[in-house]
Structures are given as structure tokens and as C-alpha cells.
C-alpha positions as CSV (number, residue, x, y, z in Angstrom):
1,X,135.5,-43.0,203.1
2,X,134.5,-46.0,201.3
3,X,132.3,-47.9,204.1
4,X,129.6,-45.0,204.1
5,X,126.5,-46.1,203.4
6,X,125.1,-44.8,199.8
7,X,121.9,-42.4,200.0
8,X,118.7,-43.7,200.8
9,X,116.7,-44.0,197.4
10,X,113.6,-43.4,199.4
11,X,115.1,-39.8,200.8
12,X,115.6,-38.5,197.6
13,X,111.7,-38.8,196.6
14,X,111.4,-36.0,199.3
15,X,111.9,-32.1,199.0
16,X,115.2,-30.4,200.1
17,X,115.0,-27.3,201.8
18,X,118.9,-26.7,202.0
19,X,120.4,-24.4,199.8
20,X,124.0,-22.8,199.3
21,X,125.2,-19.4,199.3
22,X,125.7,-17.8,195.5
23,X,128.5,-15.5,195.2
24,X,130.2,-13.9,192.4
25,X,133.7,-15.6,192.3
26,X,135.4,-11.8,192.4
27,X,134.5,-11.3,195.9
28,X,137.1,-13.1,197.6
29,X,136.2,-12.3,201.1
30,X,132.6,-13.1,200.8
31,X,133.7,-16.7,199.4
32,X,136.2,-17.0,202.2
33,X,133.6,-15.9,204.9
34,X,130.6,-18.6,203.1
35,X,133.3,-21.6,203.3
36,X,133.9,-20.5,206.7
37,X,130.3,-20.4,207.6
38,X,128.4,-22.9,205.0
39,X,131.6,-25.3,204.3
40,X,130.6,-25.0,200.8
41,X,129.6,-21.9,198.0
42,X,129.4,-21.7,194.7
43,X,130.9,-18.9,193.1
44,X,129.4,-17.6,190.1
45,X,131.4,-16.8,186.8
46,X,134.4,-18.7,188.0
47,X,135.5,-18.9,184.4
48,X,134.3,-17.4,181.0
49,X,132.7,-19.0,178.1
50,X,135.6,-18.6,176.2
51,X,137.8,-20.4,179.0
52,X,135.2,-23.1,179.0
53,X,135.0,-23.8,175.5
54,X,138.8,-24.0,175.2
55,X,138.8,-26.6,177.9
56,X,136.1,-28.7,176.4
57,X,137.6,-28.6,173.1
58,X,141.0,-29.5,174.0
59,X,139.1,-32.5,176.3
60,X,137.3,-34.0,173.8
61,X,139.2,-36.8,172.1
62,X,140.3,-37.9,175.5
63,X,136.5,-38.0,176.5
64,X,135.9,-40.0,173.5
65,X,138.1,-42.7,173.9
66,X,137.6,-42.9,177.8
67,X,135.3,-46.0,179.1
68,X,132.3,-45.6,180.8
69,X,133.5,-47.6,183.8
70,X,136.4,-47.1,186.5
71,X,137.1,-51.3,186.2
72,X,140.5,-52.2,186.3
73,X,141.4,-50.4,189.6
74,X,140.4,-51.6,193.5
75,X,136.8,-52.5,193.2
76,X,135.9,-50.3,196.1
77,X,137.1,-47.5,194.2
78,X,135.5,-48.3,190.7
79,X,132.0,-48.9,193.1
80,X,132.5,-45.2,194.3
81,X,133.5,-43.5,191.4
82,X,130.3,-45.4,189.6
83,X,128.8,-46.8,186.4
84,X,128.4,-44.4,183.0
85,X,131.3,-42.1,184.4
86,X,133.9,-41.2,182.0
87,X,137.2,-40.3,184.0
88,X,139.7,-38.4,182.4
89,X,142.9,-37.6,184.8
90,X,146.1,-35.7,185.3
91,X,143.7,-32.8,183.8
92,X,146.9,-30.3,183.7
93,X,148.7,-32.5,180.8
94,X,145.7,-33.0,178.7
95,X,144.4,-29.1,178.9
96,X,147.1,-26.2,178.8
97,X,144.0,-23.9,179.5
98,X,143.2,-25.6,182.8
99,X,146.4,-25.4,183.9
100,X,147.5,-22.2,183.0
101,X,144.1,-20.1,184.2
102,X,142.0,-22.6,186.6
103,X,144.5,-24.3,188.5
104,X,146.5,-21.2,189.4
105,X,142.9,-18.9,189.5
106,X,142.7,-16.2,192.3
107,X,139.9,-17.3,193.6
108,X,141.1,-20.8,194.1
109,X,144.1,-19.6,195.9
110,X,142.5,-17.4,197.9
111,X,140.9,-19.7,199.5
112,X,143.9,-22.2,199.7
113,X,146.0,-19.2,201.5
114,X,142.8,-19.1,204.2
115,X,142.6,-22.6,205.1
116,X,145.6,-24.2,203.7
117,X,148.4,-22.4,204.5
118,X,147.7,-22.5,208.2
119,X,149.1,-26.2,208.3
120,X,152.0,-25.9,205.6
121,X,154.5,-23.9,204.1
122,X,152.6,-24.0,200.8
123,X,149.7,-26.1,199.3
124,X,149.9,-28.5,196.1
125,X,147.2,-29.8,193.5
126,X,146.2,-33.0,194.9
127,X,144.4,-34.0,191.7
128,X,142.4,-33.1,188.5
129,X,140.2,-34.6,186.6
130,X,137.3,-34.2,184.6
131,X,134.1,-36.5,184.9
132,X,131.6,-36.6,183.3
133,X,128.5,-38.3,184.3
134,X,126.4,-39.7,182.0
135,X,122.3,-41.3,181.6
136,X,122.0,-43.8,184.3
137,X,125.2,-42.8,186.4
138,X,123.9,-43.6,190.0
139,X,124.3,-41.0,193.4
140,X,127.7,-41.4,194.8
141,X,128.0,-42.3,198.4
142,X,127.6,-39.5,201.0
143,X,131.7,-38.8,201.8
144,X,134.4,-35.9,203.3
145,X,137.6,-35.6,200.8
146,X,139.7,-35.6,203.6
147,X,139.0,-38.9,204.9
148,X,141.7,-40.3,201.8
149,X,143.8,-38.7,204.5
150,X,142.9,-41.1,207.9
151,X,146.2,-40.5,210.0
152,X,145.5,-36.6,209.7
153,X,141.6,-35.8,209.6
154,X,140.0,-34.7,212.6
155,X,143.0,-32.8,213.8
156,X,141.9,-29.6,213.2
157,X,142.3,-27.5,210.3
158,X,141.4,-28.7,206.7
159,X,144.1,-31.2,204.8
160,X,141.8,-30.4,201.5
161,X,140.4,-27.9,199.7
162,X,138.2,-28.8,196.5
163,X,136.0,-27.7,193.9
164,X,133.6,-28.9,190.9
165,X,134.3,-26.8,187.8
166,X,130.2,-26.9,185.4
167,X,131.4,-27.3,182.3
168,X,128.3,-27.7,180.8
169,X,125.0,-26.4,182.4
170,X,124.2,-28.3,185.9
171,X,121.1,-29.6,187.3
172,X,119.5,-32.2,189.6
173,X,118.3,-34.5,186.9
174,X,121.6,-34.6,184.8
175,X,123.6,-35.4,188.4
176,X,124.3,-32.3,189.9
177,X,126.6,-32.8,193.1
178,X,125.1,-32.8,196.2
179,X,126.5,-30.4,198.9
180,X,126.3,-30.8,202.4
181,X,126.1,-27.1,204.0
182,X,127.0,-27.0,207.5
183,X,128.9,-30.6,208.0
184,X,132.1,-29.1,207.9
185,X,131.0,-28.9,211.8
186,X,129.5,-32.4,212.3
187,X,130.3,-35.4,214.0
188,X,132.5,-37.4,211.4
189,X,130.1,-40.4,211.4
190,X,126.7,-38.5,210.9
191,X,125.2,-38.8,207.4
192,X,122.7,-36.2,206.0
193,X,118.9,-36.5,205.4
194,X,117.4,-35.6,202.4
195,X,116.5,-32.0,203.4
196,X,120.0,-31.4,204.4
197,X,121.4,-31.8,201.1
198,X,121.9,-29.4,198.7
199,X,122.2,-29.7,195.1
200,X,125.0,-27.6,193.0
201,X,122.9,-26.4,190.0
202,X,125.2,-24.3,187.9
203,X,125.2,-22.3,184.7
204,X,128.3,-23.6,182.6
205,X,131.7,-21.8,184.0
206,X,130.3,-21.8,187.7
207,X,132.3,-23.5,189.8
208,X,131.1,-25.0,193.7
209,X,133.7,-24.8,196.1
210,X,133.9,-26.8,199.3
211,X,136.4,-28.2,202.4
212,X,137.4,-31.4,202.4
213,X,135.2,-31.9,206.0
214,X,132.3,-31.1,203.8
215,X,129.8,-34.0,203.1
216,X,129.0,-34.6,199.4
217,X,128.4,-36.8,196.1
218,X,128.3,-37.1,192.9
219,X,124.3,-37.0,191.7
220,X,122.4,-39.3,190.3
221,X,121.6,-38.4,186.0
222,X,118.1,-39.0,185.8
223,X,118.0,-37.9,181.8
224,X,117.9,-40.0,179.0
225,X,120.5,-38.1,176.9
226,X,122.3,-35.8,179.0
227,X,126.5,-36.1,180.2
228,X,127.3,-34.1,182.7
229,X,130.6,-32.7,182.4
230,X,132.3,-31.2,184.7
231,X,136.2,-30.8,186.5
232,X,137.0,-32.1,190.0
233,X,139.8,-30.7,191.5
234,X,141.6,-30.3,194.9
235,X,144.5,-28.5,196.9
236,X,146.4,-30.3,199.7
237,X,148.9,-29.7,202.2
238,X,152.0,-29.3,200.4
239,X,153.5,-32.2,202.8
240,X,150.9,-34.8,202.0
241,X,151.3,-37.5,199.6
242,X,148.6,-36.3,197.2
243,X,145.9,-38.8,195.7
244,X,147.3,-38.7,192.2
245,X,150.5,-38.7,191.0
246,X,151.2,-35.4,189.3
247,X,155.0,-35.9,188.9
248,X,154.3,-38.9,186.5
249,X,150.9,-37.8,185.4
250,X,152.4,-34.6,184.0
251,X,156.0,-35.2,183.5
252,X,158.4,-33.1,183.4
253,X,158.6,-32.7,179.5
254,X,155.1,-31.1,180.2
255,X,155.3,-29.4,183.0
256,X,157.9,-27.3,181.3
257,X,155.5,-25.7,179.0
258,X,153.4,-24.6,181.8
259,X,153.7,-21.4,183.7
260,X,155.9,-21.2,186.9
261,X,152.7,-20.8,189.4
262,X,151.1,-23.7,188.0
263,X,154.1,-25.7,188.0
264,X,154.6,-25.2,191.8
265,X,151.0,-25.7,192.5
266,X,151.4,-29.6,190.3
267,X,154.3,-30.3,192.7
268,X,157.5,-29.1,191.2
269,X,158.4,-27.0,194.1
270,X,160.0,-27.0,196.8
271,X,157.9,-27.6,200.5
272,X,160.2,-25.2,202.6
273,X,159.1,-25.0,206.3
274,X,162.8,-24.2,207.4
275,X,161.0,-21.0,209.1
276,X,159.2,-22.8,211.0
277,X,161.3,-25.7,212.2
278,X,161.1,-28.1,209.0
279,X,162.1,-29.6,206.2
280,X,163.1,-28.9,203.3
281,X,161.4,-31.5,200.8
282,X,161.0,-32.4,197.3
283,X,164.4,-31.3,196.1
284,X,165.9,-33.1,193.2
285,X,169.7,-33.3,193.6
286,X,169.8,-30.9,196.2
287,X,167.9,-27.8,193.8
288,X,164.3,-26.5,194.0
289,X,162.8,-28.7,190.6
290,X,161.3,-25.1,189.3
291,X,164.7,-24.1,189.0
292,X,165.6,-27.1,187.2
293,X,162.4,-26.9,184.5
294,X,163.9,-22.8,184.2
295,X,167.3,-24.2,183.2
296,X,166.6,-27.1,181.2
297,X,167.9,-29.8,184.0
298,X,164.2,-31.5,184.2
């Protein structure tokens, strides 16, 4: 994931004539048949207004005081993450609102039951945060979510499914991401040309969904004055060891104010493929932990 070569600066002076699919984020099929198809959609109207500006508002302060930098952590990963990005993670303990509506949204788990479930007994949140790009903040490197995952990808079957949540308007100048459609099929080495690429343009509370075998970046903000906020989130296999740590990123002290379902999506739950052969992981003391938060234990 991180030895892919960034996007030629001279490609993006050209016209792209890829495009993804709109659909309206009710229509579960038709987003299940475009992931399928496309690797990537964006569904319309994923969330309200309302639901939009509750998450904002309850972001702020942490947006205020986060730095503009990802320095401090392996310098391959600050270089891909990029310069004038504000990160700020374990989304579910900083908004209730996110974790109560978006993590555990229909739409979202529709599309975690098609290509999720498949591989495990039941998916998890693999991480949440919300970035938000500002002036200046250069084109991530072309890259597939799943290849965090090396002893896995290429399989078959998707290890990840993720999304990009617009919580502000999104366009090509103030770094919408770019999408990839169709790489979900491609040799894993081949990168995209510049008319391969799509870019996610999105009213506020659109939301694009792709597979974790689907190219894309994080887009260059061309404006002067414009942050680009948005929330990045994925599902994994529920026998994975996810890329952040939700148990200590939301501990259990918070978890226990969030609903049951989103609880079991952040990880307190138990991963039971007995049915099937398997284990029986993630218990605490011998108990399912969602019993535990129920009872007070956790």
C-alpha cells in the first residue's frame, strides 16, 4: 500500500471521462448491484442535514485543536495521510450521532451482509475517522484499503468495505476523493490514468461507498480557503485485527452509552463461527462483552 507511486501531476491537467453511478442510498439493491458492477457508488442522501449538522457540531472542538500534520507516527504513514489534514479518530467516542445512526445505518450494513459476511460470522468497524482536508493538502497516492491486510488480499472475496461520509459540500478543487470504477477487477499492480479516475463530488450528507479492491485517494484542495470535511470509515472481517483500536479508542465507559448494534459493530461482540467449524473469539472471561456492558461488568 505504501510503495505506490503518487499520481502523475501532469495526468491530472487532462479531462476525465469516468464517472460513478448516483443512487439514492434507500435503494439497497441498486447500491449492492453498482458495488458489484462499478466497485464504487455513491449514494445520495445517506444522511440528513439535521444528522450532519449534529455531527459537525459535536466534532468541532476536536477539529480545532487537531494539527494540520500526521507527524509523530511512522513517516510512511504521515507521507500518505499528507500535509494540511486534520485527523480526528476513534470517531464513535467523540460523536454519539455517528455512532448511534451512521455506523449502524441500513445502507451500510447492507452492503457489509453482501460482501462481508461471506468470509465471517459477522463484520466489525475497522476504523472512523474524520478528515478534513484543507488549502494546499496534496493528492494521496493511488491505493486498495485492503492491502493493510497483505496475508489475506487477493484471496477472493473482500476483507474491507469502506465509505467517505461529505460533510460539507464536495468538489474537485476542495479535494474530492478520487474513485477508481472498475479496479475492483484489475491486476493488483496496475495504476489508473487520468481518464480512469473518478472524482466523488457530493452534496453535504452524500456519502461514496467503495470495496476495499477499489483504487482510490484522497484529492488534491486546490482552493485558497476551503476544508474539506468529511468521515472515513470501514467494515472488516470480524476475525481481522482491525487498523485502529476501537476497544481502547472507545473504552468501555463509552461504549456503554451507545446502542447494542453499534456496540457489536465497534468490537464488543462476540465473533462466533462455531456453525461453521470455528472459534469462538473475543470473549472476556468466558461471556460475550455485550453481555457484560448490559450488566454493568465492563
Amino acid at each position: 500500500m505504501w510503495t505506490r507511486k503518487p499520481p502523475d501531476p501532469v495526468l491530472f491537467g487532462m479531462a476525465s471521462t469516468a464517472a460513478l453511478p448516483r443512487i439514492a442510498s434507500t435503494d439497497h439493491p441498486a447500491i449492492v448491484a453498482a458495488l458489484h458492477e462499478h466497485g464504487a457508488v455513491i449514494a445520495t442522501g445517506l444522511i440528513d442535514q439535521a444528522t450532519c449538522a449534529a455531527i459537525n457540531s459535536e466534532v468541532d472542538a476536536s477539529v480545532d485543536i487537531a494539527p494540520n500534520t500526521a507527524e509523530g507516527i511512522n513517516p510512511l504513514i504521515a507521507a500518505f495521510f499528507g500535509n494540511a489534514v486534520k485527523h480526528v479518530s476513534s470517531l464513535t467516542a467523540v460523536s454519539p450521532t455517528f455512532a448511534n445512526e451512521v455506523l449502524t445505518h441500513p445502507t451500510y450494513l447492507a452492503a457489509g451482509d453482501e460482501f462481508l459476511l461471506p468470509r465471517c460470522a459477522s463484520y466489525v468497524l475497522n476504523l472512523a475517522h474524520l478528515m478534513v482536508r484543507g488549502p494546499g493538502a496534496e493528492a494521496q497516492i493511488q491505493h486498495r484499503d485492503r492491502d493493510i491486510f497483505p496475508y489475506t488480499a487477493h484471496e477472493g472475496g473482500e476483507e474491507l468495505l469502506a465509505s467517505i461520509i461529505a460533510l460539507v459540500d464536495f468538489t474537485k478543487d476542495n479535494g474530492a476523493t478520487g474513485v477508481v470504477p472498475g479496479s475492483h477487477r484489475w491486476n493488483p499492480t496496475r495504476q489508473a490514468t487520468n481518464d480512469e479516475i473518478a472524482y466523488a463530488e457530493m452534496r453535504a450528507g452524500d456519502a461514496v461507498i467503495y470495496l476495499g479492491s477499489t483504487i482510490h485517494f484522497g484529492g488534491h484542495n486546490t482552493t485558497a480557503d476551503q476544508w474539506r470535511r468529511g468521515v472515513h470509515l470501514s467494515y472488516c472481517l470480524g476475525w481481522l485485527r482491525t487498523e485502529e483500536n476501537n476497544y481502547l479508542g472507545t473504552p468501555p465507559s463509552v461504549a456503554a452509552t451507545l446502542s447494542p448494534q453499534a456496540q457489536a459493530l465497534i468490537g464488543y461482540s462476540i465473533h462466533d463461527a462455531i456453525s461453521v467449524g470455528g472459534g469462538y473469539l473475543g470473549m472476556v472471561d468466558m461471556r460475550n462483552p455485550l453481555d457484560m456492558l448490559a450488566d454493568g461488568t465492563l
